[in-house]
C-alpha positions as CSV (number, residue, x, y, z in Angstrom):
1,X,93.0,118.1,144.4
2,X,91.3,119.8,141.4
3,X,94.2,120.2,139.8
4,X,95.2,117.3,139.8
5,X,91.5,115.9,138.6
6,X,92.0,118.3,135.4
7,X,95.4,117.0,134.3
8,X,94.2,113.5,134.5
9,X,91.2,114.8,132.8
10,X,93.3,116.3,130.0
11,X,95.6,113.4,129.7
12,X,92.8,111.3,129.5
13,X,90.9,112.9,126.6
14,X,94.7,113.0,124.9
15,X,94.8,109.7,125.1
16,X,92.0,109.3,124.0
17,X,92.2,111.7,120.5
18,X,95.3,110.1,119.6
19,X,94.2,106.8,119.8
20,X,90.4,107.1,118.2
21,X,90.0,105.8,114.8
22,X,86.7,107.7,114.8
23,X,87.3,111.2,114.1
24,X,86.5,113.5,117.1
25,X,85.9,116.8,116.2
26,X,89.6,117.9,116.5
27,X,92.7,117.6,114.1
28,X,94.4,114.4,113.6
29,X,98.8,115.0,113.9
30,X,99.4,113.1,111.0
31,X,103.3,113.8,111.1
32,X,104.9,114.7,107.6
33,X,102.7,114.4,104.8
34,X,102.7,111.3,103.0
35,X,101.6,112.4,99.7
36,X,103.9,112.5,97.4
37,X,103.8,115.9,95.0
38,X,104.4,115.0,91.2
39,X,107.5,116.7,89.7
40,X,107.5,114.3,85.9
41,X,106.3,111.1,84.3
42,X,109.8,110.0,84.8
43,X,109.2,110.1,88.8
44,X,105.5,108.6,88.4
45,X,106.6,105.5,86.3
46,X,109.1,104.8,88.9
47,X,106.4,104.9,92.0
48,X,104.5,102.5,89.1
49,X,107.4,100.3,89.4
50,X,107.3,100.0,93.0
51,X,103.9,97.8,92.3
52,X,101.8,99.1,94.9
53,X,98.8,101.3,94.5
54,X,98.8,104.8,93.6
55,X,96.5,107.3,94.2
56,X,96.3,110.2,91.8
57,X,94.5,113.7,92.4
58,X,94.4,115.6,89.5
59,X,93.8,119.1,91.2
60,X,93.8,123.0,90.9
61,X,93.6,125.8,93.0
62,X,89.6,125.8,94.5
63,X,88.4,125.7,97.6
64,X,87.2,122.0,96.8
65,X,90.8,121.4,96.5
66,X,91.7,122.5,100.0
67,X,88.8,120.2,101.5
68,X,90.5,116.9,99.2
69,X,93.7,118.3,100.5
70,X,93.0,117.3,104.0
71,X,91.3,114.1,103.0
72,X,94.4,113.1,101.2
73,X,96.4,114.2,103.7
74,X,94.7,111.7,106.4
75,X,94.5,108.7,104.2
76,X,97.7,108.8,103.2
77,X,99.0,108.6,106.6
78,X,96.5,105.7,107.5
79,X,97.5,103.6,104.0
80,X,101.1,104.1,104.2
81,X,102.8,102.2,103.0
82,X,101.0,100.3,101.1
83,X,99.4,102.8,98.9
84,X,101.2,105.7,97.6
85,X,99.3,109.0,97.6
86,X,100.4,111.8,94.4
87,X,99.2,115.1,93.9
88,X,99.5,116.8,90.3
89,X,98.9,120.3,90.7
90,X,97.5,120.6,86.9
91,X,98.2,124.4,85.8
92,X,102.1,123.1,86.3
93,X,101.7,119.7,84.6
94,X,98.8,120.3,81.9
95,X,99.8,117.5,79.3
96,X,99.6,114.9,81.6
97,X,96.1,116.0,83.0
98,X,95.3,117.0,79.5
99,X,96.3,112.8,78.5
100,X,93.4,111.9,81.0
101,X,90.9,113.5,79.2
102,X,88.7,115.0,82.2
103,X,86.8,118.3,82.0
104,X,85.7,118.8,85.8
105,X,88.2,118.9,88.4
106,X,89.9,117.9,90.6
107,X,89.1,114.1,90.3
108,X,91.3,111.2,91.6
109,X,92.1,107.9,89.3
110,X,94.1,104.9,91.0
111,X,96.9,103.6,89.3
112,X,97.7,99.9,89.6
113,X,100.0,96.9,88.2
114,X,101.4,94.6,90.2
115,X,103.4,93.2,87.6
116,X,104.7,95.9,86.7
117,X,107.5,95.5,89.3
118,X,108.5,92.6,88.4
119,X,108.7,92.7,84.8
120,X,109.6,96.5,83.9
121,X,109.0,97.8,80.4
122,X,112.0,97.3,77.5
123,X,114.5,100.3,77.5
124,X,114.6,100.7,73.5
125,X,115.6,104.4,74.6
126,X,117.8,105.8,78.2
127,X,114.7,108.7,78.0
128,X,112.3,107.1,77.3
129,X,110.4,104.4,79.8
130,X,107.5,102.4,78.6
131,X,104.9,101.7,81.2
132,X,101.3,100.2,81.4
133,X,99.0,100.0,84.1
134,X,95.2,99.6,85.0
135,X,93.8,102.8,85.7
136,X,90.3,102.7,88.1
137,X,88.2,106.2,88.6
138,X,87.7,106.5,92.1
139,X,84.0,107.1,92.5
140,X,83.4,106.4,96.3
141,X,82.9,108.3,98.8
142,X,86.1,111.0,99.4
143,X,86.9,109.8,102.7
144,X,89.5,107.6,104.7
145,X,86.6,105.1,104.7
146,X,86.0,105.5,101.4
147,X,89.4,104.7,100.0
148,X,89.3,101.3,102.5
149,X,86.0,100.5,101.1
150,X,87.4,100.9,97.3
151,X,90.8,99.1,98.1
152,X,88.8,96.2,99.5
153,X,86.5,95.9,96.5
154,X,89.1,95.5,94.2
155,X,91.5,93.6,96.4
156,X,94.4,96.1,97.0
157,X,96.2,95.2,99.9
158,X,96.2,98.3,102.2
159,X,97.5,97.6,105.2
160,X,99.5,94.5,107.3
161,X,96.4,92.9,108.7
162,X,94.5,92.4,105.3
């Protein structure tokens, strides 16, 4: 009788971990990662093109860093795919961390143009892609709730309900 009182236990507090949207203490499986790890400007003007939200961390190698990771790593499972999640690891990409003129990192910036994807930019060149979008710093709180506060303020859509 008691063992059958602990697997109904167990599958009980399973049950319950996987479903909570409150976070209980133990880790979340989030399934593959969701953020998306920047390789060129080439890839980043094509998620741009896509005209959904995207969520930059400008990062390096801290212990900061490995905290943000796991941030990231949860609200990009919980926004997809709405909202795209990239991660520049600056020592390999300095000139386009350098462009954003920052001095303390890692810091996160959200890139956004809806238009963007439905009127992309004249090819005068095959290399060369010109691009524009509105660039927001993210100065909420570093959190799954944070990021659903900040969408909501300015009116990103972030999910199928909204």
């Amino acid at each position: 009788m008691a063992e059958a009182d602990e697997s109904f236990f167990d599958r009980m507090v399973s049950q319950l971990r996987s479903t909570s949207k409150y976070y209980t203490g133990y880790p979340k499986d989030l399934g593959p990662s969701r953020i998306i790890p920047f390789t060129s400007e080439r890839q980043f003007v094509q998620l741009l093109h896509e005209g959904r939200p995207v969520v930059v961390a400008f990062t390096i190698k801290c212990t900061y860093t490995q905290h943000l990771d796991k941030v990231l790593e949860e609200a990009a499972a919980t926004f997809y795919p709405h909202v795209k999640f990239v991660r520049v690891e600056c020592p390999k990409y300095p000139s386009f961390c350098l462009t954003r003129q920052k001095t303390e990192y890692p810091f996160l910036e959200v890139f956004y143009n809806p238009e963007q994807a439905a009127n992309p930019g004249k090819v005068a060149d095959q290399n060369i892609t010109k691009y524009s979008a509105k660039v927001l710093p993210f100065n909420y709180d570093q959190s799954v709730y944070g990021f659903r506060e900040y969408f909501k303020k300015y009116g990103f859509k972030y999910s199928d309900t909204d």
